[in-house]
C-alpha positions in Angstrom: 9.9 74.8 46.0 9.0 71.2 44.9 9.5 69.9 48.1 12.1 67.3 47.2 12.6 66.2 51.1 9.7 64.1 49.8 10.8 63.0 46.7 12.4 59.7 46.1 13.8 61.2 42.7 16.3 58.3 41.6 17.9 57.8 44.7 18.5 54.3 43.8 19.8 55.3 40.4 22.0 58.3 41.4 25.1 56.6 40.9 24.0 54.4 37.7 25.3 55.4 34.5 23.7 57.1 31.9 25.3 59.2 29.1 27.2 62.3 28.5 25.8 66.0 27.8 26.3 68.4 24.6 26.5 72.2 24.2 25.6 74.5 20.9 26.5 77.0 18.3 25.4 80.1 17.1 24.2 81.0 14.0 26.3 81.6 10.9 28.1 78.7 11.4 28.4 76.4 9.1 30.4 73.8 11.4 32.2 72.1 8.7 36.1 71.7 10.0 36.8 68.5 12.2 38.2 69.4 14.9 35.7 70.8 17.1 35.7 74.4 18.0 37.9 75.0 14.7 35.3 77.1 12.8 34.5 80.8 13.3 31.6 82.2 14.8 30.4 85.6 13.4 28.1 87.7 15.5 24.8 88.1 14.3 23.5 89.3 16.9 20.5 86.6 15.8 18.5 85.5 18.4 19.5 81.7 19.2 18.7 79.0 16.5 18.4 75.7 15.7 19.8 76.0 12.3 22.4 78.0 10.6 19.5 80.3 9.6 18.4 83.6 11.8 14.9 83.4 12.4 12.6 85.6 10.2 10.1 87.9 11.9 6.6 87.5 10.4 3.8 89.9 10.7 2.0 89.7 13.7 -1.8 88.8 13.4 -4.5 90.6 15.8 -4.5 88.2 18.9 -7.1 85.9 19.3 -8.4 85.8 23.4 -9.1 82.1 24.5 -12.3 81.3 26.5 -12.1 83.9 29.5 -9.3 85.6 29.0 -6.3 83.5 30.3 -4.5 82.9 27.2 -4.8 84.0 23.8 -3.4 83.0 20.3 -1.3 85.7 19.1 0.6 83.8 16.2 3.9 82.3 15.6 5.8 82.6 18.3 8.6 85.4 18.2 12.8 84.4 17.9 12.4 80.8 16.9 14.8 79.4 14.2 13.9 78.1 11.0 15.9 74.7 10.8 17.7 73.4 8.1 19.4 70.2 6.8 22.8 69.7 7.6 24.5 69.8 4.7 26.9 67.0 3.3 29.7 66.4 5.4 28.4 69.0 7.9 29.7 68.7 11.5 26.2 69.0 13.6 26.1 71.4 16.3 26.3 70.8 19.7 22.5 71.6 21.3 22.3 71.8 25.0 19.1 71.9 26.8 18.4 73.5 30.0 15.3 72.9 31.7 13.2 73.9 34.6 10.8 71.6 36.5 8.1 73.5 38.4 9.2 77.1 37.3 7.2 79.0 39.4 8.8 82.5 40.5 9.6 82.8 44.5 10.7 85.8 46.6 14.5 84.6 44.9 13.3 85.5 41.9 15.4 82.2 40.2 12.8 82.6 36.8 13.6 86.7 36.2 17.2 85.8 37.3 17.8 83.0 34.4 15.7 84.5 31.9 18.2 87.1 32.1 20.8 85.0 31.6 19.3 83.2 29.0 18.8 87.0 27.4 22.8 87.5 28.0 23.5 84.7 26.2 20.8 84.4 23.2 19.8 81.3 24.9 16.1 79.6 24.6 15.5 77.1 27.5 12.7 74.5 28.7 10.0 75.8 31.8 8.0 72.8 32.8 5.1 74.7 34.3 3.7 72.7 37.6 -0.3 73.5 36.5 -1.4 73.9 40.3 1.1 77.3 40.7 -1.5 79.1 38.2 -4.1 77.9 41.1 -5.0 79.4 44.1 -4.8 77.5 47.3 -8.1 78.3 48.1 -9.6 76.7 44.7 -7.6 73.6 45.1 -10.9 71.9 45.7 -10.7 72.2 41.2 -7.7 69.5 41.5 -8.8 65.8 41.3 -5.5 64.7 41.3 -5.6 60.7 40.3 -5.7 58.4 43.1 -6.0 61.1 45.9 -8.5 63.2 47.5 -9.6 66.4 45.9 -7.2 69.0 46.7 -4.0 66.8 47.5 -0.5 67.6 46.5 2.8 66.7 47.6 4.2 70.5 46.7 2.9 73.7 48.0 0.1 76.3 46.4 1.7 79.3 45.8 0.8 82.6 47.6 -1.2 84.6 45.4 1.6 87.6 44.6 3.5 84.1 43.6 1.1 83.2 41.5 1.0 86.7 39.9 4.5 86.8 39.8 4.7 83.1 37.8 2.6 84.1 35.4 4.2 87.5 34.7 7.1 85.3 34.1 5.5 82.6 32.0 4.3 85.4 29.3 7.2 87.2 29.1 9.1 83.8 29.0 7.0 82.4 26.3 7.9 86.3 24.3 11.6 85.8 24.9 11.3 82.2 22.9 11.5 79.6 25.3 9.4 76.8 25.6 6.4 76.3 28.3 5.8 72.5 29.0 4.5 70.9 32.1 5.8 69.4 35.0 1.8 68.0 35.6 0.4 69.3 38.9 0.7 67.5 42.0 3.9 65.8 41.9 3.2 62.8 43.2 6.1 60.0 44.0 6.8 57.2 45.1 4.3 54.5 46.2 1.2 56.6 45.4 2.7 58.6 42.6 2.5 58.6 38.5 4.3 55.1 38.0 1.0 53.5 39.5 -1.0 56.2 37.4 -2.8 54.5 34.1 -3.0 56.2 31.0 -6.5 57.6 31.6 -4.9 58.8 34.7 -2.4 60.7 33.4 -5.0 62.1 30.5 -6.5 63.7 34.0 -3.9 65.0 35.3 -3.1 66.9 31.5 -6.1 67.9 31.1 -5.9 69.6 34.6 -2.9 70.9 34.0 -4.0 72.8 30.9 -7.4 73.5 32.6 -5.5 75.6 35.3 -3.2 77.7 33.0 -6.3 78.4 30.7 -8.3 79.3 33.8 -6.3 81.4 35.8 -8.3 84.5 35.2 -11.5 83.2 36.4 -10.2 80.8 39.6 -7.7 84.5 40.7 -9.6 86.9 39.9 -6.6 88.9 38.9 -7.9 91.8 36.6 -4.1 93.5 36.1 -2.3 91.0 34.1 -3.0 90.2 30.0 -3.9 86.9 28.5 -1.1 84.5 28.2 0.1 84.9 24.7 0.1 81.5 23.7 -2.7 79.0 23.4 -1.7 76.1 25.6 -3.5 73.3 23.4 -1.0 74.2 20.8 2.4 75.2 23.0 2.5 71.9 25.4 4.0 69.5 23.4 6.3 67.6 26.1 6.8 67.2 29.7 8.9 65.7 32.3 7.1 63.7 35.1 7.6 64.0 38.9 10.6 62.2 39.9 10.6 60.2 36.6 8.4 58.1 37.5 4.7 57.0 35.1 6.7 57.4 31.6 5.2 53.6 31.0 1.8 55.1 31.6 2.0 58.5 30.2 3.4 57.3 26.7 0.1 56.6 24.8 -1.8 59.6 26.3 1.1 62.0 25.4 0.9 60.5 21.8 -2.6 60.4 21.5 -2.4 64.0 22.4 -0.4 65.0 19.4 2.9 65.4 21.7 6.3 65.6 20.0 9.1 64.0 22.8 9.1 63.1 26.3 11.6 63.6 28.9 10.4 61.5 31.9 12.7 58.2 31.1 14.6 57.8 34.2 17.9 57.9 33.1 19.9 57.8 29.4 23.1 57.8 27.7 24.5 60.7 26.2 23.4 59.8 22.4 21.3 61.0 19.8 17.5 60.4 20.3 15.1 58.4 19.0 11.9 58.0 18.9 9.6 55.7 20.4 5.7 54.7 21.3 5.3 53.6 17.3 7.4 56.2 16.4 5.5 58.9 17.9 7.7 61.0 20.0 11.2 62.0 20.5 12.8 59.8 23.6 14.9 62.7 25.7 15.3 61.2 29.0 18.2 63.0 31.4 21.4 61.6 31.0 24.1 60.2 32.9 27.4 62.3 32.8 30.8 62.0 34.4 30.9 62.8 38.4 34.3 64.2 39.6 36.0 62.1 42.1 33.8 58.7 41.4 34.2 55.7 39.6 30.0 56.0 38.6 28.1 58.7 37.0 25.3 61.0 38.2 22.3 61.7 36.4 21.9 65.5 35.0 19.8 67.2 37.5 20.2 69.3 40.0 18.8 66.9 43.0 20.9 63.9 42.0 24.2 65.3 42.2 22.4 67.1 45.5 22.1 63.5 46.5 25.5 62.1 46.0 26.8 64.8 48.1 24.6 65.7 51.2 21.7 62.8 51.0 18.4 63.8 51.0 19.4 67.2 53.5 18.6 70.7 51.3 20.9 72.4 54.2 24.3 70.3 54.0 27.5 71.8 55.8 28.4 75.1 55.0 32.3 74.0 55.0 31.7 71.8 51.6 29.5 73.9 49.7 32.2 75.4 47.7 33.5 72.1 46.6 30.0 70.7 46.2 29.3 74.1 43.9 32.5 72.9 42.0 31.9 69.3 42.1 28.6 70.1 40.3 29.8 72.3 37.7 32.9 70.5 36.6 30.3 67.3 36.2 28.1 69.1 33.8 31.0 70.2 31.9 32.7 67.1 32.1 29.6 65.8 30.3 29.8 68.7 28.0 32.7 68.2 26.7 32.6 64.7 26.1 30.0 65.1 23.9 31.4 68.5 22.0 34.7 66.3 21.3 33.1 62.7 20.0 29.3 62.2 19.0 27.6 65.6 19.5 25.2 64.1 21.5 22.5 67.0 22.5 22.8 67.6 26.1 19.9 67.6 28.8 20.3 69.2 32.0 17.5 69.2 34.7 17.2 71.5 37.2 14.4 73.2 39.8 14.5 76.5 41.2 15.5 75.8 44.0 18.2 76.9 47.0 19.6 73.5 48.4 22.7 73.6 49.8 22.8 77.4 49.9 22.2 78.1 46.7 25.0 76.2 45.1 23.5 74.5 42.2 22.0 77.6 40.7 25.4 79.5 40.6 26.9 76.0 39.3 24.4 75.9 36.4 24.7 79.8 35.7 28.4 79.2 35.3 28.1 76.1 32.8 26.1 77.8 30.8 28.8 81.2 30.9 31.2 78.6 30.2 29.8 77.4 27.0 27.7 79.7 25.6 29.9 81.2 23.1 31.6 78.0 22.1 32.1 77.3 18.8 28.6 75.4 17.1 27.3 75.1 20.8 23.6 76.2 20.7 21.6 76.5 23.8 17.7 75.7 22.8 14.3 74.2 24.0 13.3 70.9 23.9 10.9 72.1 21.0 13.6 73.8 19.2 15.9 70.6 19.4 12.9 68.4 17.9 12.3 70.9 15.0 15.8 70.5 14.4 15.5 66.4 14.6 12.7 66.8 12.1 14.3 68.8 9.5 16.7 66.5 9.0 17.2 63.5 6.7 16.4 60.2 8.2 19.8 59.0 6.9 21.9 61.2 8.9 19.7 60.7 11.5 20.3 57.0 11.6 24.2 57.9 11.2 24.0 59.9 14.2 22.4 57.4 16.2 25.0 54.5 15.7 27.4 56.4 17.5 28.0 55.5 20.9 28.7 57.4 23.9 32.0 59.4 23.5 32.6 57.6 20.1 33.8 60.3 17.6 33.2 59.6 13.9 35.8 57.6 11.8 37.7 59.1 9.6 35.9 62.8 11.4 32.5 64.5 10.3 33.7 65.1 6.6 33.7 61.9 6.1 30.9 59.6 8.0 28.1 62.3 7.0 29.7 62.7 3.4 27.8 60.5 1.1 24.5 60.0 3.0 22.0 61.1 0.7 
């Protein structure tokens, strides 16, 4: 779908390390014994949190339509966690991330079939919504993409039942309790892409982006689907670019726009975040992580690990897929688990909706996340829910966190290093 043949997605950097991955844990735990996976996990039933708390369930307000229709504000948004402080001593959970770039919904049906396993598994995930798949082909005239003509994009329009069918899933995404960022429109690499793009530039290309999901009533002409149930202005607070590429130039647009994180670095070590642009948002770049049968590492994301193994061909030989579709799992959790054991490192995993290699990288991600769901003190959340989390905390055990380094476990275990930090 985002036609990668194209792409020149870290090509260069596939086999540069980065750092390891992280998992979660549900509610109820309180994640206090050392040795990870010791503590029990009581079933709420809760819906997925970032804190030991269940989320609460406020009255809804009347919903509030936006401009024609297209979106509307119908309050807080339902199943999200109230975070908490760790308390002294507390062992921190392990968060995993899983994220979609594009996320529009295809004849596979890849969005209905992983919000159902997110639903299977109480788990909230990241859909970085490419703007131009609200937009009919035939409007694309509305896109002044930055340095191109009018109209240009290096992915397809969708169809119009595709359209339909994206932003069936976005709302009923957004209602589960996952997040909707932005994957920005065009997805422009490479020489002419977003690392040549300036800031104002890439304050177009937002603004666009929002302008399309805001719009799509009027530019479809679709009658048959409600407004969004979000307002956009207030739900994007992140994105990842195309191919990584432009984070130098998107950085003071995304904080003048109020942003919280950014996810566009082109490669990181499996540690905790922190912040930069003067402290104004959360640095959450995909991470290297452990690549079965190499000496290097491979970056989180479905189209580098692609790379390592078949180049640059979506169709690779039918006789490896099985090991490729096992290569790529046991890398995620070899990542995983490197991170669950030492530093409890959050864990970023990228991924498209996508069919390369006959599918293989969809199943591989399906069975990570089977695979760790019900860990002990894994908990599988958004980007937004991660940086609520981040925020909740005190800056102390934040800084704590942060000085330990990739697959480093605390001295003297969790008790201990977070015991006396306030």
């Amino acid at each position: 779908m985002d036609a990668l043949s194209r792409r020149t997605l870290l090509t260069a950097g596939a086999a540069t390390a980065a750092t390891v991955a992280a998992g979660c844990a549900r509610p109820g735990t309180t994640g206090k014994a050392d040795a990870a996976g010791a503590a029990p996990v009581p079933s709420t039933g809760a819906s997925p949190s970032a804190s030991a708390a269940a989320p609460s369930t406020p009255a809804k307000p009347p919903a509030t339509v936006i401009g024609d229709g297209s979106t509307s504000d119908t309050g807080p948004q339902p199943g999200q966690p109230q975070p908490v402080p760790l308390e002294l001593g507390e062992r921190p959970p392990q968060f995993v991330v899983f994220s979609w770039d594009g996320a529009g919904e295809l004849d596979d049906r890849l969005f209905s079939r992983f919000r159902q396993l997110a639903k299977d598994h109480q788990a909230s995930m990241t859909f970085f919504l490419s703007g131009i798949y609200t937009l009919p082909e035939s409007k694309k005239e509305l896109y002044h993409p930055p340095q191109h003509h009018v109209g240009a994009s290096d992915i397809g329009y969708l169809s119009d039942q595709h359209i339909h069918d994206t932003l069936t899933q976005i709302s009923a995404a957004w209602l589960d309790g996952h997040e909707i960022g932005t994957h920005f429109n065009g997805h422009f690499c490479g020489p002419t892409g977003g690392g040549k793009w300036s800031p104002d530039d890439w304050d177009s290309e937002i603004e666009q982006a929002m302008s399309f999901v805001m719009n799509w009533r009027t530019n479809t002409g679709f009658t048959d689907l409600p407004a969004l149930p979000f307002d956009y202005r207030k739900e994007l607070i992140g994105g990842r670019t195309p191919c990584l590429e432009g984070q130098r130039g998107l950085l003071p647009t995304a904080a003048a726009r109020g942003w919280k994180y950014d996810t566009s670095g082109p490669g990181g070590l499996q540690i905790w975040p922190q912040k930069i642009q003067g402290g104004a948002l959360w640095d959450m770049p995909l991470q290297s992580i452990p690549f079965p049968g190499h000496t290097f590492q491979v970056l989180s994301m479905d189209y580098n690990i692609m790379y390592n193994q078949s180049g640059d061909n979506t169709k690779g030989n039918p006789a490896m897929r099985a090991a490729w579709q096992k290569q790529a799992r046991d890398s995620y959790l070899a990542g995983f688990e490197r991170a669950y054991s030492t530093n409890r490192a959050p864990m970023y995993i990228g991924n498209h909706f996508e069919q390369w290699n006959g599918g293989i990288y969809m199943n591989a991600v399906e069975e990570v996340l089977r695979t760790i769901a019900d860990r002990p003190e894994v908990r599988l959340v958004s980007f937004r829910q991660l940086v609520q989390w981040l925020e909740a905390q005190d800056p102390v055990v934040l800084r704590k966190l942060q000085s330990l380094a990739v697959g480093e476990a605390p001295a003297g275990g969790w008790s201990s290093f977070l015991g006396a930090t306030r």
